[in-house]
C-alpha positions as CSV (number, residue, x, y, z in Angstrom):
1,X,89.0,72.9,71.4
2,X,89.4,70.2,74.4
3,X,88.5,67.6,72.0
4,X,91.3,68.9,69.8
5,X,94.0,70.9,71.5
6,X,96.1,67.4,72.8
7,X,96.7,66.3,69.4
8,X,98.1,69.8,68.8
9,X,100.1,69.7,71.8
10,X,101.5,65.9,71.3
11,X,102.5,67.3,67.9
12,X,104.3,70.7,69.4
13,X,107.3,68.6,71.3
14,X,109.8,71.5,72.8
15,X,110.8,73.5,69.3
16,X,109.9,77.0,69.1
17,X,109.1,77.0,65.3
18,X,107.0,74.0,65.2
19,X,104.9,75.4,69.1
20,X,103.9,78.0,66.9
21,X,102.8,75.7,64.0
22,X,100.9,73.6,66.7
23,X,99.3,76.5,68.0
24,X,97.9,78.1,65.0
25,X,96.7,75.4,64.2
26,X,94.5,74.7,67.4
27,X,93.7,78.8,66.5
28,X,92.2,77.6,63.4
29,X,90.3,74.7,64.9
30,X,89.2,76.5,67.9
31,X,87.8,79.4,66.3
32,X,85.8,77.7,63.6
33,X,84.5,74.7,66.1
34,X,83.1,78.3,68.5
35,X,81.5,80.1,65.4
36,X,80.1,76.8,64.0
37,X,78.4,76.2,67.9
38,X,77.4,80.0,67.6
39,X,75.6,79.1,64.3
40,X,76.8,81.7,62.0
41,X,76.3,81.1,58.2
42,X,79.2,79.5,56.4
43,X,79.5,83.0,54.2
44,X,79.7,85.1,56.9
45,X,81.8,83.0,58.3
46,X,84.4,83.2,55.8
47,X,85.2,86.8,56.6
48,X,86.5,86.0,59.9
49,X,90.1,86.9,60.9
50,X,90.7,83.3,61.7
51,X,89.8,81.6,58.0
52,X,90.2,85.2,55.8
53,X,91.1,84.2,52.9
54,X,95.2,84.8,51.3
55,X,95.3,87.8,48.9
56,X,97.6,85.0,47.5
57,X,95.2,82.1,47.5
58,X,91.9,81.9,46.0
59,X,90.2,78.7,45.1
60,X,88.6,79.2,41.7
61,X,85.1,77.8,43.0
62,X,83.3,76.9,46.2
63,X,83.8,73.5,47.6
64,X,80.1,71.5,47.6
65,X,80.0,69.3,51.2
66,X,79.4,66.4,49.0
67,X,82.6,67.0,47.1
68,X,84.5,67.5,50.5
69,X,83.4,64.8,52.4
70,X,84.2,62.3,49.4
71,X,87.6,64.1,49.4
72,X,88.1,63.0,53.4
73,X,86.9,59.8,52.8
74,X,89.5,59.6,49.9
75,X,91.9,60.4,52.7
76,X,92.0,56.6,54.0
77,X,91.8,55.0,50.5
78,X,94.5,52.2,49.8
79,X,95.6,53.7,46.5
80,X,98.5,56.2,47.1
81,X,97.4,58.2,43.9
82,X,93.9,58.8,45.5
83,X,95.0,59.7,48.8
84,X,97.6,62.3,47.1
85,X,94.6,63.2,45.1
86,X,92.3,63.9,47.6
87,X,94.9,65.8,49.5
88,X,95.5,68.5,46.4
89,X,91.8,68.9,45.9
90,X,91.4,69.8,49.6
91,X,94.5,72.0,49.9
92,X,93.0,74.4,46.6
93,X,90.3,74.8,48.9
94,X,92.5,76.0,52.2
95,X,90.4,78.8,52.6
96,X,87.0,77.1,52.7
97,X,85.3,77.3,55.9
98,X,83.4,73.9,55.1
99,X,86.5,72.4,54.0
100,X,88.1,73.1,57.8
101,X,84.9,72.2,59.4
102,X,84.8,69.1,57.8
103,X,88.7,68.3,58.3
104,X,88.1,69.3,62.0
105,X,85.1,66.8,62.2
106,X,87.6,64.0,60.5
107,X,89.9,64.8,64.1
108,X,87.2,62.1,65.5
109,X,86.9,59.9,62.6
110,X,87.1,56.0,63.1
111,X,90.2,55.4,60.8
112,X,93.8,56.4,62.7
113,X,94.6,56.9,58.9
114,X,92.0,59.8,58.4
115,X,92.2,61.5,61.2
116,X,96.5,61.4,61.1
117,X,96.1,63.0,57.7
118,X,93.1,65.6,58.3
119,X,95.3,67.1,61.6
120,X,98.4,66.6,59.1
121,X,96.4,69.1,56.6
122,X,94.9,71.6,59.6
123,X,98.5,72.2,60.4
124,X,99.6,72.5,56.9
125,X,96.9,75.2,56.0
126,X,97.6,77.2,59.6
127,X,102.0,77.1,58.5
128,X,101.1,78.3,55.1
129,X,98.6,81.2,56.9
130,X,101.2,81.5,59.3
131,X,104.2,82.2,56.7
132,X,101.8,84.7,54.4
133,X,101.3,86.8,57.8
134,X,105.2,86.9,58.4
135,X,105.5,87.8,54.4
136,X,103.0,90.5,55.2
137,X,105.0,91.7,58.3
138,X,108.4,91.1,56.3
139,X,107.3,94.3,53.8
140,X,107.3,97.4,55.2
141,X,105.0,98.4,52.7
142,X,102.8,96.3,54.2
143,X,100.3,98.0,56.4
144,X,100.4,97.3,60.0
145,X,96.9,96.9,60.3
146,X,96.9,94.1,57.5
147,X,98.8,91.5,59.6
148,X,97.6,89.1,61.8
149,X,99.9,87.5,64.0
150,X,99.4,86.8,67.4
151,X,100.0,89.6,69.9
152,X,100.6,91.8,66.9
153,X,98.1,93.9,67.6
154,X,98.6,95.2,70.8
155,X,102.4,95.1,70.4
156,X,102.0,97.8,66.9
157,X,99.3,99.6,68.8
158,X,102.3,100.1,72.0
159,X,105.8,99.9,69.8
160,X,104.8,101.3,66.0
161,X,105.9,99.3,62.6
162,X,109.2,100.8,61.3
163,X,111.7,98.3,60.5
164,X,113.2,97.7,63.8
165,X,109.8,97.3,65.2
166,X,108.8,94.6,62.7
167,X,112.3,92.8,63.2
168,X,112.4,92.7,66.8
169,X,108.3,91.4,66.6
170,X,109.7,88.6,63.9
171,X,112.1,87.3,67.3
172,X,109.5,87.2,69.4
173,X,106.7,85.6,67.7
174,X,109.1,82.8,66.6
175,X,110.4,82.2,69.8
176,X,107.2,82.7,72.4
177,X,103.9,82.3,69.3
178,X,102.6,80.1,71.8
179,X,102.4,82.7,74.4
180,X,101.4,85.3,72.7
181,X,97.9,83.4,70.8
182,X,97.1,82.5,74.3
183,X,97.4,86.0,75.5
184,X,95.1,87.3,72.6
185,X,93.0,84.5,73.5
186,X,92.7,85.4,77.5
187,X,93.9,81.8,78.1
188,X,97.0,82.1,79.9
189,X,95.7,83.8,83.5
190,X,96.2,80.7,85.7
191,X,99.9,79.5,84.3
192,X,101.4,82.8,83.0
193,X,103.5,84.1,85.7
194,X,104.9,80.9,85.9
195,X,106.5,81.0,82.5
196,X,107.3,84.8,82.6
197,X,107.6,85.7,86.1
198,X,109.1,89.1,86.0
199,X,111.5,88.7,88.6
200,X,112.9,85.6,87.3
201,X,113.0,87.0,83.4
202,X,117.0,87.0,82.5
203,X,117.7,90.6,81.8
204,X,119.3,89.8,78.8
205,X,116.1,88.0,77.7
206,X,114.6,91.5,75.6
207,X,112.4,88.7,73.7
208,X,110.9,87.5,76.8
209,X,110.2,90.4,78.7
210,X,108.6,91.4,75.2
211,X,106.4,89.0,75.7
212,X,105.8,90.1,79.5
213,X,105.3,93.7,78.7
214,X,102.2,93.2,75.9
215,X,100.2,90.6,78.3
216,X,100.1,93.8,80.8
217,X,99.2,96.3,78.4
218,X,95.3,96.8,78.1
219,X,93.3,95.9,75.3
220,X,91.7,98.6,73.1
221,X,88.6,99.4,74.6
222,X,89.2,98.4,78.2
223,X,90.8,99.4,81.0
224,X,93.0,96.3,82.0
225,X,95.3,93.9,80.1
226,X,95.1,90.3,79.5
227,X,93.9,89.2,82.7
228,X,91.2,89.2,85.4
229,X,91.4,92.1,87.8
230,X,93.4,90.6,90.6
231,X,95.6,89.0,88.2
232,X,96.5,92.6,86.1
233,X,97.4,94.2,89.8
234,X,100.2,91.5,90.7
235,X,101.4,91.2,87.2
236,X,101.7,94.8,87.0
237,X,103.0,95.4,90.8
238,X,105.6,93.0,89.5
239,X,106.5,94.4,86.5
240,X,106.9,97.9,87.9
241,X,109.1,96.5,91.1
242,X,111.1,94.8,88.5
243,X,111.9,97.8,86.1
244,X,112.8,100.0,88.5
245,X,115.3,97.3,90.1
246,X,118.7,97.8,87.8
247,X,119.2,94.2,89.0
248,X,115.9,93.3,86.8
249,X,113.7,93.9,84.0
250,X,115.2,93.9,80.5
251,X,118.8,95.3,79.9
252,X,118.7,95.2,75.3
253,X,122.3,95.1,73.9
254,X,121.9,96.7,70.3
255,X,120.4,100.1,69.1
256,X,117.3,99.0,67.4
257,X,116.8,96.8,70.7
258,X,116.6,99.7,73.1
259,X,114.7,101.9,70.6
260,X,111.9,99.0,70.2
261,X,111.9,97.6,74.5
262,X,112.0,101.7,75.2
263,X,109.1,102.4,73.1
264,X,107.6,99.2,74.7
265,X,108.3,100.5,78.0
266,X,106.8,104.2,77.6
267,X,103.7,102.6,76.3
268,X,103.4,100.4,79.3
269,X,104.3,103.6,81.7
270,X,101.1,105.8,80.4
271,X,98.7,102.9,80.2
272,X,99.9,101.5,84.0
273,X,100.3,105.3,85.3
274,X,98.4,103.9,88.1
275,X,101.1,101.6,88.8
276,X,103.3,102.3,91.5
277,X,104.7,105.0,93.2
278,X,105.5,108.6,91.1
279,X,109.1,107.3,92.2
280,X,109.2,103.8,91.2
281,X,107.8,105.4,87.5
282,X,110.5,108.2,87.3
283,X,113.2,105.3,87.6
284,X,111.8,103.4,85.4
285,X,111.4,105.7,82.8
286,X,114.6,107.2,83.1
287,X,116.2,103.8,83.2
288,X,114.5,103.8,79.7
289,X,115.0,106.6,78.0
290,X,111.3,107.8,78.7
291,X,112.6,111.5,79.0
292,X,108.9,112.9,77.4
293,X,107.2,111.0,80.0
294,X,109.7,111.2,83.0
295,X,109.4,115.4,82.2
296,X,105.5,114.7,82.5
297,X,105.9,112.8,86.1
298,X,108.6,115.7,87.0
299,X,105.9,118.6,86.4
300,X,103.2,116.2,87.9
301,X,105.1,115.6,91.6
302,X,106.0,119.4,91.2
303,X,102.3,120.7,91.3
304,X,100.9,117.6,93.7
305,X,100.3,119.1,96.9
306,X,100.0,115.7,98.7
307,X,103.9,114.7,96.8
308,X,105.5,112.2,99.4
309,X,109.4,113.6,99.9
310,X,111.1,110.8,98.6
311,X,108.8,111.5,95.1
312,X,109.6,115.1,95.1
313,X,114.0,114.1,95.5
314,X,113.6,111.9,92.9
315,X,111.6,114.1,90.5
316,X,113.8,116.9,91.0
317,X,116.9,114.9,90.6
318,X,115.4,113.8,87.1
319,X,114.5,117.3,86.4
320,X,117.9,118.0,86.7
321,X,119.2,115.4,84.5
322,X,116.6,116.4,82.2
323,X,117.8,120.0,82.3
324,X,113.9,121.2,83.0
325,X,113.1,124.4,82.1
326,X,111.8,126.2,85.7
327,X,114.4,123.2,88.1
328,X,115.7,126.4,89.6
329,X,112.6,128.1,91.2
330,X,111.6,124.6,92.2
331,X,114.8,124.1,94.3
332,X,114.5,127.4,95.6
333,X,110.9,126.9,96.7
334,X,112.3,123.6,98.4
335,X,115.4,124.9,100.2
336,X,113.3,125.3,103.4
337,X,111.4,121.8,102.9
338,X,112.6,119.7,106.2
339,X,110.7,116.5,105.6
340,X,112.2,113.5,105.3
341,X,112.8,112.1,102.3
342,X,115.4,108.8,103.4
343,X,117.1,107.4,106.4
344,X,120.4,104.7,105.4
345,X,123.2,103.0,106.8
346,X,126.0,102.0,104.2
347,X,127.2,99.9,106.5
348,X,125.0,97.1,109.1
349,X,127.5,97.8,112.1
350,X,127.7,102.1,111.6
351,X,125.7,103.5,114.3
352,X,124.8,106.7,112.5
353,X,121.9,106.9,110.2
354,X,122.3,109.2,107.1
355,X,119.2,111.4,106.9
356,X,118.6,113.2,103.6
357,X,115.6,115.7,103.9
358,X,113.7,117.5,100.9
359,X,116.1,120.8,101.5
360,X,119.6,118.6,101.3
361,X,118.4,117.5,97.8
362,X,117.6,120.7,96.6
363,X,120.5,122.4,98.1
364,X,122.8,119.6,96.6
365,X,121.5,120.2,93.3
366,X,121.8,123.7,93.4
367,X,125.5,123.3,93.9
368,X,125.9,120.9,90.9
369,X,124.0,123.5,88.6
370,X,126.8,126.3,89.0
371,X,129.4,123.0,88.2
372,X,130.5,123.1,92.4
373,X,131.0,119.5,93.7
374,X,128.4,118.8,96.5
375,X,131.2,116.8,98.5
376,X,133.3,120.0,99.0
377,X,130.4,121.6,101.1
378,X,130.2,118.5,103.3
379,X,128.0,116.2,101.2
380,X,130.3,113.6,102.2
381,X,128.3,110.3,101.8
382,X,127.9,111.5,98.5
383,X,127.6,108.5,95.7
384,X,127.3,108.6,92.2
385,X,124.0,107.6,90.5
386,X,123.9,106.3,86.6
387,X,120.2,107.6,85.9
388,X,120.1,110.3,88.2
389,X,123.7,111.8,88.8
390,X,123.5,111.2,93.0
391,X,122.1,108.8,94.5
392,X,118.8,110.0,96.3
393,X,119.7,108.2,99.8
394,X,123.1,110.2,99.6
395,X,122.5,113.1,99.7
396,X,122.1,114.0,103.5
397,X,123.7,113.9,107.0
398,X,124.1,112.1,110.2
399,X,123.3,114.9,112.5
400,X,121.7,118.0,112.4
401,X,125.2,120.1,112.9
402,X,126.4,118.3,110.0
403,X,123.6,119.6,108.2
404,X,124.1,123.1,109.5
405,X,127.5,122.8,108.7
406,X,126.9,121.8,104.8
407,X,124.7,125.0,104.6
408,X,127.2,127.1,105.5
409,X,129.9,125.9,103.4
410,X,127.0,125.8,100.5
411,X,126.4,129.4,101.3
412,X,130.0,130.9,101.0
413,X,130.0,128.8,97.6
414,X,127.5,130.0,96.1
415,X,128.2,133.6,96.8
416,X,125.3,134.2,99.2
């Protein structure tokens, strides 16, 4: 591969389409140049993902070395007729793990004329693999499981492969290919976050943060993604600090769009469940439509005995959102709960901080639940939240008599 990969990379220039036609290729030459130093046998070779034969392409009879070799050499023949000659005869034989071995070994060869032609050929074989895997994930009939593309894998595993799934994938492969063979490949640890640093992703940039998402979801079979150790826990810190930030992480326009990046999102949620606060999750999965998950996290903070306060607001402000079944007892049980949750200041020169406590949250809600505004019992720093209904921070008071006060009021609302 490090004999190889620069002419690949000389060849690549900035173009998405033709990155991914450079990269394939350098698949194709890595993989057989490890199995051939491994010392496998050339037949069991030829079962490998990386040379599998096309359904589509089947050479009617083995290539002999001899044959082969005379075929390369006929690669830097003066007569135009032979050189075109040569190239059919190696081209029936695409497929043929001698035939690649062979063209790989030409990458070195003494004429400029050979070796220009063998990589010419490599990349020719890897576009036409490349374009039967993109038929394959074109067809819906096609099984999931029957394409190889790069990332494919883990992004079917996460997402599914209805249509919208297999559209959206067709965006990202052509447009980050490159990323996504050197994620499969474990190669992209040192300059990844450099490339698709989640806080500097555009949040219109679904395709990219695609891309993001799948190198931090784990591999089947293991316990972390793409990366070593260290590497998982600050793309992943990142990832969570961005998703839960509305001024971040991926903001998808059309239907099929949000359906595919909030399937993508879920997955990463119950494989990262580790990640990040219970709070930081709940925003992010209501920010995503996650409701089956964000109920989960709700019942979870519910029954935690150790629940920090500003979890338990949150959870119960989702729960409410989420019309839970059992939000009322839980708001009862919390009506006495004095810890505190947040302490704010809307504005830097106010001298009084806004305290909202476990009980405000609980007492607030109960007041929205028999359709009372919270503001008219004196929940006046009240603000209006898109995911959650109030903001969590808003829902308290500057003093203590304030808070009194509010409880009252709440009290002669509600009929008590």
């Amino acid at each position: 591969m490090r004999h190889t990969f620069p002419y690949f990379i000389a060849l690549a220039k900035h173009d998405g389409p033709t990155v991914v036609r450079a990269f394939w290729a350098a698949a194709i030459v890595s993989s057989l140049m490890i199995l051939r130093a491994l010392g496998g046998d050339p037949v069991t070779l030829e079962s490998s993902s990386a040379t599998q034969p096309s359904s589509t392409t089947q050479p009617s009879s083995a290539a002999q070395p001899s044959s082969a070799a005379q075929w390369i050499a006929d690669l830097g023949d003066d007569s135009y007729q032979v050189r075109t000659g040569a190239q059919r005869k190696l081209s029936v034989h695409r497929d043929s793990v001698q035939v690649n071995e062979l063209l790989i070994d030409a990458l070195r060869h003494p004429s400029l004329e050979i070796r220009h032609q063998s990589l010419s050929i490599l990349q020719r074989f890897q576009l036409e693999r490349f374009d039967e895997q993109l038929s394959r994930l074109h067809d819906s009939a096609c099984p999931p499981e029957q394409i190889d593309l790069p990332g494919w894998r883990r992004y079917f595993t996460a997402v599914g492969s209805d249509q919208a799934a297999r559209d959206f994938f067709d965006q990202v492969v052509h447009k980050h290919g490159a990323a996504l063979h050197a994620i499969d490949q474990n190669t992209y640890a040192n300059g990844f976050g450099q490339s698709f640093d989640p806080y500097r992703a555009a949040k219109g940039d679904s395709i990219r943060w695609a891309v993001i998402l799948i190198a931090d979801l784990p591999v089947a079979g293991t316990a972390s993604g793409s990366f070593p150790r260290t590497d998982v826990n600050d793309l992943s810190r990142r990832v969570v600090n961005a998703l839960c930030n509305s001024g971040l992480g991926p903001q998808p326009t059309s239907a099929n769009e949000r359906s595919v990046v909030g399937r993508l999102v879920n997955h990463w949620l119950v494989t990262r469940g580790h990640v990040g606060t219970p709070r930081e999750q709940l925003l992010v999965a209501m920010r995503y439509d996650c409701r089956e998950h964000a109920g989960s996290i709700c019942d979870r903070v519910f029954t935690d005995a150790n629940a920090t306060p500003s979890s338990l607001v949150t959870a119960m402000l989702a729960a409410n959102v989420l019309q839970r079944d059992g939000l009322a007892k839980e708001l009862l049980r919390r009506m006495d709960d004095d810890r505190t949750a947040h302490v704010w200041q809307l504005i830097a020169s106010r001298r009084t901080k806004i305290r909202t406590e476990v009980r405000d949250v609980a007492l607030a809600l109960a007041l929205q639940r028999k359709g009372i505004d919270p503001r008219r019992a004196g929940f006046t720093e009240l603000q209006a939240d898109p995911l959650l209904l109030f903001r969590d921070h808003s829902l308290g008071f500057g003093s203590d008599q304030d808070r009194r006060s509010a409880q009252r009021q709440a009290a002669e609302l509600l009929g008590k």
